[in-house]
N, C-alpha and C positions, 0 to 999 in steps of 0.2 A: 344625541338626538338630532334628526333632521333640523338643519337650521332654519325652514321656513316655518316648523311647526314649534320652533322653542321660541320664535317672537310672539308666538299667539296665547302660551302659558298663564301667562297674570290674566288673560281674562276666562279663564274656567274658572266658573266656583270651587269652594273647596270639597276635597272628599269629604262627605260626610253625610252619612244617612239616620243619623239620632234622631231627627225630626223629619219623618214622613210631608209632613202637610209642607212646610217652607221648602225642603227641596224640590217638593210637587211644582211650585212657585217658580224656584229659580230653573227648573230643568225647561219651563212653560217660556220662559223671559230667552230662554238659549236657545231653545227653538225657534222663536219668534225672529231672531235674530239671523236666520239663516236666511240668503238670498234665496227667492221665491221660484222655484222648479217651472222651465218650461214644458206645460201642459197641453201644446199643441197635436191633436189628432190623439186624444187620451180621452172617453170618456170617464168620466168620476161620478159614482155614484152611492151615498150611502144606503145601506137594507140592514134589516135586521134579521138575523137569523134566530130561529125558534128553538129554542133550548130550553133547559130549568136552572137559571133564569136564563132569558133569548140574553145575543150578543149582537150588538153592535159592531158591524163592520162597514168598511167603505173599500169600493171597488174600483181600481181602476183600467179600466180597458182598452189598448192598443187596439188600431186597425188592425185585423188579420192578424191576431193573437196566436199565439203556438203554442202555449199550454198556461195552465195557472200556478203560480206559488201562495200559499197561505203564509204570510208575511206579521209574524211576532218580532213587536216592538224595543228597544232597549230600555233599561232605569231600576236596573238590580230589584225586580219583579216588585217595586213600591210607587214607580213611576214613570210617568208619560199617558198616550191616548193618542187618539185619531190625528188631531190636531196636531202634536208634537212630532208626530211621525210624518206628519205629509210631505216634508221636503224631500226624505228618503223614500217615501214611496211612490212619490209618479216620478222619481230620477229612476227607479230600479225600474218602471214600466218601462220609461223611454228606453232604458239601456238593454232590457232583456228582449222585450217585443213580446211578455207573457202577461196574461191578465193577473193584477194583484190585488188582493183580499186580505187589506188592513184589518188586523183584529183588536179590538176595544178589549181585551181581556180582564179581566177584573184584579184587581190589585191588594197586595198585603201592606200594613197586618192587616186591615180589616178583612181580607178573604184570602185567606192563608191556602196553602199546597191542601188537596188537589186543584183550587179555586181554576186556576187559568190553564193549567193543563185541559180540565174540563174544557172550558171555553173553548181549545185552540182545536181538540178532539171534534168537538159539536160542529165547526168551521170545517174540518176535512171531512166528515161526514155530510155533510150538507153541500160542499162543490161538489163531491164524488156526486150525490144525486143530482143535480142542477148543474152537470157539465154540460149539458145541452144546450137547455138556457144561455149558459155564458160564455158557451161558442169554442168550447173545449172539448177535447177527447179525454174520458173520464182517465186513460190511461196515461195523462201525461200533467198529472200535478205534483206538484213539490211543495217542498214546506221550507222554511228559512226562518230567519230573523237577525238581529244585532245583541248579542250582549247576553243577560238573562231572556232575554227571546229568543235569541239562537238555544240556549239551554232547553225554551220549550219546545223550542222544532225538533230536538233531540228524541226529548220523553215521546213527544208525538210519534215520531218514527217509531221506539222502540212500543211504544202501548198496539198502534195498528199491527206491527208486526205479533205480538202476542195475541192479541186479538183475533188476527185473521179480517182485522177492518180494511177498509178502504185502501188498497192499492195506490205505494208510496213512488214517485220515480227518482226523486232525487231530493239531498240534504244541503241547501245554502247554509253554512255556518259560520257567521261572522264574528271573531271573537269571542265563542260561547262560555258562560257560565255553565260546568258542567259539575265542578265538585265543593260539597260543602267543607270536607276534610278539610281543604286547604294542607295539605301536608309536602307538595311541592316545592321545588328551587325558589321559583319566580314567587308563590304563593308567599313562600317565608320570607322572603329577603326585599318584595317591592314596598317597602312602607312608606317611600315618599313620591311617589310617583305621580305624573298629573292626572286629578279627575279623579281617576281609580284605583287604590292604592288596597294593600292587604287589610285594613279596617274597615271602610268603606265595602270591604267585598262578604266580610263576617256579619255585620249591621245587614247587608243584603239577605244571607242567608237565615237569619236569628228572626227578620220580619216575615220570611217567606214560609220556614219551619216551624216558628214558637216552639215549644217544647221539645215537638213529635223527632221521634228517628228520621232521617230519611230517608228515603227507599230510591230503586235506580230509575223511578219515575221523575221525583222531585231532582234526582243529582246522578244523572247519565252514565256520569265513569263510575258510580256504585254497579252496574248492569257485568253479570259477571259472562253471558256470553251476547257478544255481539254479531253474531252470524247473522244471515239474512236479512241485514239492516239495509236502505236504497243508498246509491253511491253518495260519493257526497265532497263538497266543497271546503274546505276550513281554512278559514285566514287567520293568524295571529298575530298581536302586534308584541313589537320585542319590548317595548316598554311595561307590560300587562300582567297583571299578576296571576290571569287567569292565560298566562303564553306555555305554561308546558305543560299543563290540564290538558292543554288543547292539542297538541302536540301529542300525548301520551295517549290520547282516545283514537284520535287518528291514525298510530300506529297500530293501536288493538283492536281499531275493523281493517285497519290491514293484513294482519295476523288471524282476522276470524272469514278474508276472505273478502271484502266488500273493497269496490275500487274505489282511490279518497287521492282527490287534488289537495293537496297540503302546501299552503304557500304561507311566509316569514315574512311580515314585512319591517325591512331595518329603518331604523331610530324613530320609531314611529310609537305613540302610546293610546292606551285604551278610548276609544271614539276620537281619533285625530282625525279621522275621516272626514268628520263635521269640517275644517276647516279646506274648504273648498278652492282656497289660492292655493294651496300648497297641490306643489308636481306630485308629489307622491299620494295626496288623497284624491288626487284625480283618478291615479292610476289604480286605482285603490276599487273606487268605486265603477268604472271602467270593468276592470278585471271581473266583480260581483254577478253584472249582467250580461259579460263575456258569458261567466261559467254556466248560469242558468239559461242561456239562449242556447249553447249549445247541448243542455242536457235535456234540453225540451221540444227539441231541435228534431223534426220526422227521420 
């Protein structure tokens, strides 16, 4: 492991998602904790977008913005919010130079798979309309996120694509949550890992599925062709049990055609990102709004 990010270890809570509501608590207390994003020449603004039920999003707007990402939040789809997200989101404003459209998604188990997919769909429908408004060219929005958000920026690409919705230009994938199988290397073998380990990633998906099968909506690498999907970004961390899911998707919109920045980053584990002293989550995050500045980029 990176030695600046193995001092910072003992203080991530433990994996553990048995109890929705307290780690609601402690993901809220971790966020809290992170130094506060300069928001200079960024408007921020919360709206609500009109759905069944509307969503709650907050906007934040660079000067002379270049395009938009619709930006799904991390916390193994049982937690986080606006709030939790904000450090990472006007860092990815300032770092991209694209208007981002935090989305409040609604969370399991109380609102199980399709619950936030829903939500993240209603969000790209609605910039596509309202790219005007928000000083975008409808042709130049992406979607993204961290974690089980990156997972929904996935589903989102592949449902517009079958759909024939809203025109996708690009995929930020940060660490995604893509498979419920779990039947990978990393998948089987990270069970002590920090933060996110192989339990911690099954409780994820047992809250977000309840019974039902999945489908290659809810778990991305179920999607048997991935042709046509927007290009796309994907970082992994080597520590992650969700690193050769991610990996192995990547190669199969490689193989169905679709061009894919695949970048590893070594000794590094799931959301070390968060620790902000470390050279490597600099570069980390750095890199994130490299990629999307330059995919949104005229």
């Amino acid at each position: 492991m990176d030695p600046e990010l193995e001092a910072f270890v003992p203080l991530f809570p433990q994996a553990d998602l048995t109890d929705p509501i307290i780690q609601r608590k402690k993901f809220a207390e971790l966020a809290a904790a992170v130094p506060a994003p300069d928001t200079t020449g960024i408007e921020i603004e919360d709206r609500t977008v009109p759905a069944d039920p509307d969503v709650m999003v907050r906007i934040y707007r660079p000067y002379q913005a270049q395009g938009a990402v619709i930006w799904l939040h991390g916390g193994g789809f049982v937690m986080g919010d606006l709030d939790t997200e904000h450090p990472w989101a006007a860092r990815l404003a300032g770092a991209c130079g694209a208007v981002v459209i935090s989305v409040a998604y609604r969370l399991a188990p109380e609102n199980r798979f399709p619950a936030a997919l829903d939500d993240a769909y209603a969000v790209l429908t609605w910039t596509a309309e309202h790219a005007a408004e928000l000083g975008v060219g409808p042709e130049r929005i992406a979607v993204g996120g961290h974690s089980a958000g990156a997972g929904l920026a996935a589903a989102t690409a592949l449902r517009a694509r079958d759909r024939q919705g809203p025109p996708i230009r690009f995929q930020l994938l940060n660490q995604p949550e893509l498979d419920d199988r779990q039947e990978t290397w990393s998948a089987q073998n990270f069970t002590d890992t920090p933060w996110v380990n192989r339990d911690k990633v099954a409780e994820s998906w047992r809250h977000y599925l309840g019974s039902e099968p999945a489908s290659p909506y809810a778990a991305p690498a179920r999607a048997e062709d991935l042709s046509g999907l927007p290009p796309a970004y994907i970082a992994t961390a080597e520590l992650c049990p969700n690193r050769d899911e991610d990996i192995l998707y990547a190669l199969r919109m490689l193989q169905a055609g679709v061009s894919v920045e695949l970048h590893q980053w070594p000794g590094t584990f799931h959301g070390s990102q968060a620790i902000l002293s470390a050279e490597v989550s600099q570069r980390q995050l750095a890199e994130l709004g490299a990629a999307l500045r330059r995919a949104l980029a005229e």
